[in-house]
C-alpha positions as a LaTeX table, in Angstrom:
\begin{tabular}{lrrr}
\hline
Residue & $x$ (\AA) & $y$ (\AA) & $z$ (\AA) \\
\hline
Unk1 & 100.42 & 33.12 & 43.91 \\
Unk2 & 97.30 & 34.18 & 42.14 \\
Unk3 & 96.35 & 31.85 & 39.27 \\
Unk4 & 94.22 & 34.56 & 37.82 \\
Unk5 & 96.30 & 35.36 & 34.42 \\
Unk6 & 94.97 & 32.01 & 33.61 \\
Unk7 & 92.99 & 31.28 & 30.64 \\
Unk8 & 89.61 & 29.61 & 30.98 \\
Unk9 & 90.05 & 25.73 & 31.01 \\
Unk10 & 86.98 & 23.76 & 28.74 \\
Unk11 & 85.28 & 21.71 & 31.58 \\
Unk12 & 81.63 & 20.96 & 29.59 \\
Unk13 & 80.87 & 21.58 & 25.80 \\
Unk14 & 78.05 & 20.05 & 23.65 \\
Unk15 & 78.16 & 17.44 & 20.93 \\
Unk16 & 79.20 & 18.71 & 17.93 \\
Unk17 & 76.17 & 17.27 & 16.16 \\
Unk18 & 73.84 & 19.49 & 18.50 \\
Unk19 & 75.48 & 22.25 & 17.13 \\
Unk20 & 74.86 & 21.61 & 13.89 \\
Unk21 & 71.44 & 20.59 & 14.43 \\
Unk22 & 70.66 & 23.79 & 15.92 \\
Unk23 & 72.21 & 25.81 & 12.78 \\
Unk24 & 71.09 & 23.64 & 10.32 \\
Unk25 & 67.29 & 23.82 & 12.01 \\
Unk26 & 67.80 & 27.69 & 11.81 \\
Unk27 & 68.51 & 28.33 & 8.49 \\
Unk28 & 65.76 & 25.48 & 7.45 \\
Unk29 & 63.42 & 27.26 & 9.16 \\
Unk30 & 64.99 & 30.84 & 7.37 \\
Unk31 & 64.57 & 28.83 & 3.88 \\
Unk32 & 61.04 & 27.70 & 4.76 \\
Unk33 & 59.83 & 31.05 & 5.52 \\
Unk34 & 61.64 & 32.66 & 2.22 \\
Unk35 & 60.07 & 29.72 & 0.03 \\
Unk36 & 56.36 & 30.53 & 1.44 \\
Unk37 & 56.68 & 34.04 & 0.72 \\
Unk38 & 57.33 & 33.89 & $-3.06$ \\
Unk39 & 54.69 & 31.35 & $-3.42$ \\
Unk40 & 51.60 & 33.66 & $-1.26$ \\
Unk41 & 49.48 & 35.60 & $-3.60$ \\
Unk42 & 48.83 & 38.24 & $-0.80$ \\
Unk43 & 51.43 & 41.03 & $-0.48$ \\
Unk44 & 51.28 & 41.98 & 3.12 \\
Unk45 & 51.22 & 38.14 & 4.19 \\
Unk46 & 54.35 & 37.62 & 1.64 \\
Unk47 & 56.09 & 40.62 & 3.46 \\
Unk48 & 55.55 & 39.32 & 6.64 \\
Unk49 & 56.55 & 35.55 & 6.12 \\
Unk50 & 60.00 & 37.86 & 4.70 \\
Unk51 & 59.66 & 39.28 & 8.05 \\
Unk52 & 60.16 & 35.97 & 9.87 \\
Unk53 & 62.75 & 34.90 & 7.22 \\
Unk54 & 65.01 & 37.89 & 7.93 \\
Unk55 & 64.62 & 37.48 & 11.94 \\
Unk56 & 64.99 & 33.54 & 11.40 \\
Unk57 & 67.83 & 34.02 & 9.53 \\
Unk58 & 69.28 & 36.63 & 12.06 \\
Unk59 & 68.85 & 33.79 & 14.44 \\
Unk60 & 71.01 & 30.93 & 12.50 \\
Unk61 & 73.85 & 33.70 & 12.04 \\
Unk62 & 73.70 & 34.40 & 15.78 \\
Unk63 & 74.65 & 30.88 & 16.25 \\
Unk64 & 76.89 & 30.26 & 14.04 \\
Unk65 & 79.13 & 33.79 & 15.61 \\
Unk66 & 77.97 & 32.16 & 19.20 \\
Unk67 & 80.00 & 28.71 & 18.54 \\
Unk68 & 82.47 & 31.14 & 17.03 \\
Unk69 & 83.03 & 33.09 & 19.93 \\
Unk70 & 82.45 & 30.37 & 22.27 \\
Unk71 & 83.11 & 26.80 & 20.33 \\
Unk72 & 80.63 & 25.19 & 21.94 \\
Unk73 & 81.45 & 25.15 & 25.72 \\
Unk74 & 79.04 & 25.48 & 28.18 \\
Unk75 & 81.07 & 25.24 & 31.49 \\
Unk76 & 84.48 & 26.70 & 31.32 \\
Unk77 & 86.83 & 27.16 & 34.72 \\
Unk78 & 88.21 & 30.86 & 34.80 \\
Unk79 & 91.33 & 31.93 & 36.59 \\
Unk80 & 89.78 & 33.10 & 39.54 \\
Unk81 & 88.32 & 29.34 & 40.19 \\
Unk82 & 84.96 & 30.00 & 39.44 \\
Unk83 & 82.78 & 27.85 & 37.34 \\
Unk84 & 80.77 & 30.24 & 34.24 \\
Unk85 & 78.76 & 29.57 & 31.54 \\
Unk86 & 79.84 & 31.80 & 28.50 \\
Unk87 & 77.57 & 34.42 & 27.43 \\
Unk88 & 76.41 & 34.31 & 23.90 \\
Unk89 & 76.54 & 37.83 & 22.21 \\
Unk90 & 72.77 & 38.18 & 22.89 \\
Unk91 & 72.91 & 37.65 & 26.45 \\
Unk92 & 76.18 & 40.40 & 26.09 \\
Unk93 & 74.11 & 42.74 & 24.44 \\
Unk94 & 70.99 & 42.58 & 26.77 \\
Unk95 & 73.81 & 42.66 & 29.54 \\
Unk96 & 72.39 & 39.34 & 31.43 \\
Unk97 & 74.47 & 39.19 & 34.48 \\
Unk98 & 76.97 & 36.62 & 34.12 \\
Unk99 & 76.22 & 33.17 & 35.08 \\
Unk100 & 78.77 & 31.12 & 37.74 \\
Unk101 & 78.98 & 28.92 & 40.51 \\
Unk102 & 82.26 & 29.03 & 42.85 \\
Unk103 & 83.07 & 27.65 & 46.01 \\
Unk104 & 85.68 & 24.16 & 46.43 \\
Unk105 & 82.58 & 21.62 & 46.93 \\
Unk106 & 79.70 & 22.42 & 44.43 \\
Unk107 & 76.57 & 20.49 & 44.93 \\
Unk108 & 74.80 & 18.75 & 41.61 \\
Unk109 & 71.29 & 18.52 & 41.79 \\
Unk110 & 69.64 & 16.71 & 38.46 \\
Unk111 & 66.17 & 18.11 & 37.48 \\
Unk112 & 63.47 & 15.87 & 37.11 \\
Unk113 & 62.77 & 14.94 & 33.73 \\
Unk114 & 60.47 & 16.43 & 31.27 \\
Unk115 & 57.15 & 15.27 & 29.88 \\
Unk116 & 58.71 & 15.49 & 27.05 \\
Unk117 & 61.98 & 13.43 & 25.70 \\
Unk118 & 64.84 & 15.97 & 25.22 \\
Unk119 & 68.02 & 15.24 & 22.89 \\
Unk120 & 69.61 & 17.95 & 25.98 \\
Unk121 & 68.21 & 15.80 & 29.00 \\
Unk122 & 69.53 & 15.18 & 31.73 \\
Unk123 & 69.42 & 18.97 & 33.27 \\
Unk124 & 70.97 & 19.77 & 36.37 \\
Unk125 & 72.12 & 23.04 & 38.44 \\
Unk126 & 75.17 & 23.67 & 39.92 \\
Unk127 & 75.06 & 24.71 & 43.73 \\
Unk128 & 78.27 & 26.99 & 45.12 \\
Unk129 & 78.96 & 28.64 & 48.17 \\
Unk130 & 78.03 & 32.27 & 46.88 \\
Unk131 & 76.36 & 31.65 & 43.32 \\
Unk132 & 74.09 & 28.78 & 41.85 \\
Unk133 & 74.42 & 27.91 & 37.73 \\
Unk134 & 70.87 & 26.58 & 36.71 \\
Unk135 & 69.88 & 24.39 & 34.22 \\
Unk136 & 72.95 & 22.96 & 32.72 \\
Unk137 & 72.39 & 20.57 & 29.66 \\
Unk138 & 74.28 & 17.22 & 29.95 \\
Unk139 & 73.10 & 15.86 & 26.11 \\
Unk140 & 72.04 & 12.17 & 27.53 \\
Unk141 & 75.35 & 12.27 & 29.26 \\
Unk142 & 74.63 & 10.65 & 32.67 \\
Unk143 & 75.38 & 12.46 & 35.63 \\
Unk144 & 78.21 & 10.25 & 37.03 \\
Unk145 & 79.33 & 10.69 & 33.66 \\
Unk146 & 79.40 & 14.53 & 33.80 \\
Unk147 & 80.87 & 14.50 & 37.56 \\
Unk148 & 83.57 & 12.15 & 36.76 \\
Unk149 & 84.84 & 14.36 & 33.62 \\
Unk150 & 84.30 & 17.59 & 35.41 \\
Unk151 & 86.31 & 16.29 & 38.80 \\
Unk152 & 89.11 & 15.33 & 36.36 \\
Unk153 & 89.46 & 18.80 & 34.79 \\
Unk154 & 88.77 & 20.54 & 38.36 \\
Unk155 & 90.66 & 18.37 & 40.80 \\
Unk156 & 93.87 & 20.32 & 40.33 \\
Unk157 & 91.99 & 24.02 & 41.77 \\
Unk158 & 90.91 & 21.96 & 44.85 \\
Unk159 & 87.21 & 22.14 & 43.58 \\
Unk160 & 85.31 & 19.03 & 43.94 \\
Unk161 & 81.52 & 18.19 & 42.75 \\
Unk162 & 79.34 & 16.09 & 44.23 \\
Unk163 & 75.78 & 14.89 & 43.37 \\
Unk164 & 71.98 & 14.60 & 44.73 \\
Unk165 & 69.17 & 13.85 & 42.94 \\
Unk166 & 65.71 & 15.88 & 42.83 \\
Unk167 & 62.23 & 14.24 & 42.18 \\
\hline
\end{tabular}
């Protein structure tokens, strides 16, 4: 029997507090560009710091309808047993091809780590049979951590991850 009428399971979201960091950071960054264009004497630098405003606060709406649409998961199972990150309406819009890994033993591979320290890190791509899902943010889960929950939600579709480690 098909289980294809099913709807998508949650296996991955983020943090709730990376959410709102992301929001809040967008509409700072709105109010910071709004605040430095009343207070520029010039007129065509004021109207394009109201340029940024508008696009930055375009961007902090977008992602406050994207955890609306998609409350915050980033790995869902579908009915067909695939693995898929949701699209965000942007990636809809610019029709990005959707992203999803399938097969019953999916390989984890863990990305180095940046230069950099990341509140997102560790990254790490899925590997199917047919489809690869790249750069997956664990936010400083560890990646037993992630494998463990995933295997818990997936066991039941006969889908099993397993992990290697890239330096």
């Amino acid at each position: 029997m098909s289980d294809a009428w099913r709807e998508p399971v949650t296996v991955w979201a983020e943090p709730t507090s990376a959410s709102v960091v992301r929001v809040a950071g967008r509409g700072l960054l709105a109010g910071l560009w709004s605040t430095a264009a009343l207070f520029v004497p010039w007129a065509l630098v004021s109207a394009l710091f109201l340029l940024f405003a508008a696009v930055a606060f375009l961007h902090a709406v977008l992602a406050i309808a994207n955890l609306a649409r998609n409350k915050g998961v980033l790995l869902r199972l579908t009915g067909s047993g695939t693995l898929e990150w949701p699209q965000s309406y942007q990636e809809t819009w610019l029709r990005q091809p959707l992203e999803w890994v399938d097969g019953e033993q999916i390989l984890v591979v863990e990305h180095s780590k940046m230069g950099v320290p990341s509140r997102i890190e560790p990254r790490v791509t899925l590997k199917g049979t047919t489809h690869d899902l790249p750069n997956l943010p664990l936010y400083r889960a560890s990646l037993a951590e992630f494998v463990e929950a995933v295997n818990e939600v997936v066991a039941e579709r006969g889908i099993v991850l397993q992990t290697e480690r890239l330096r």
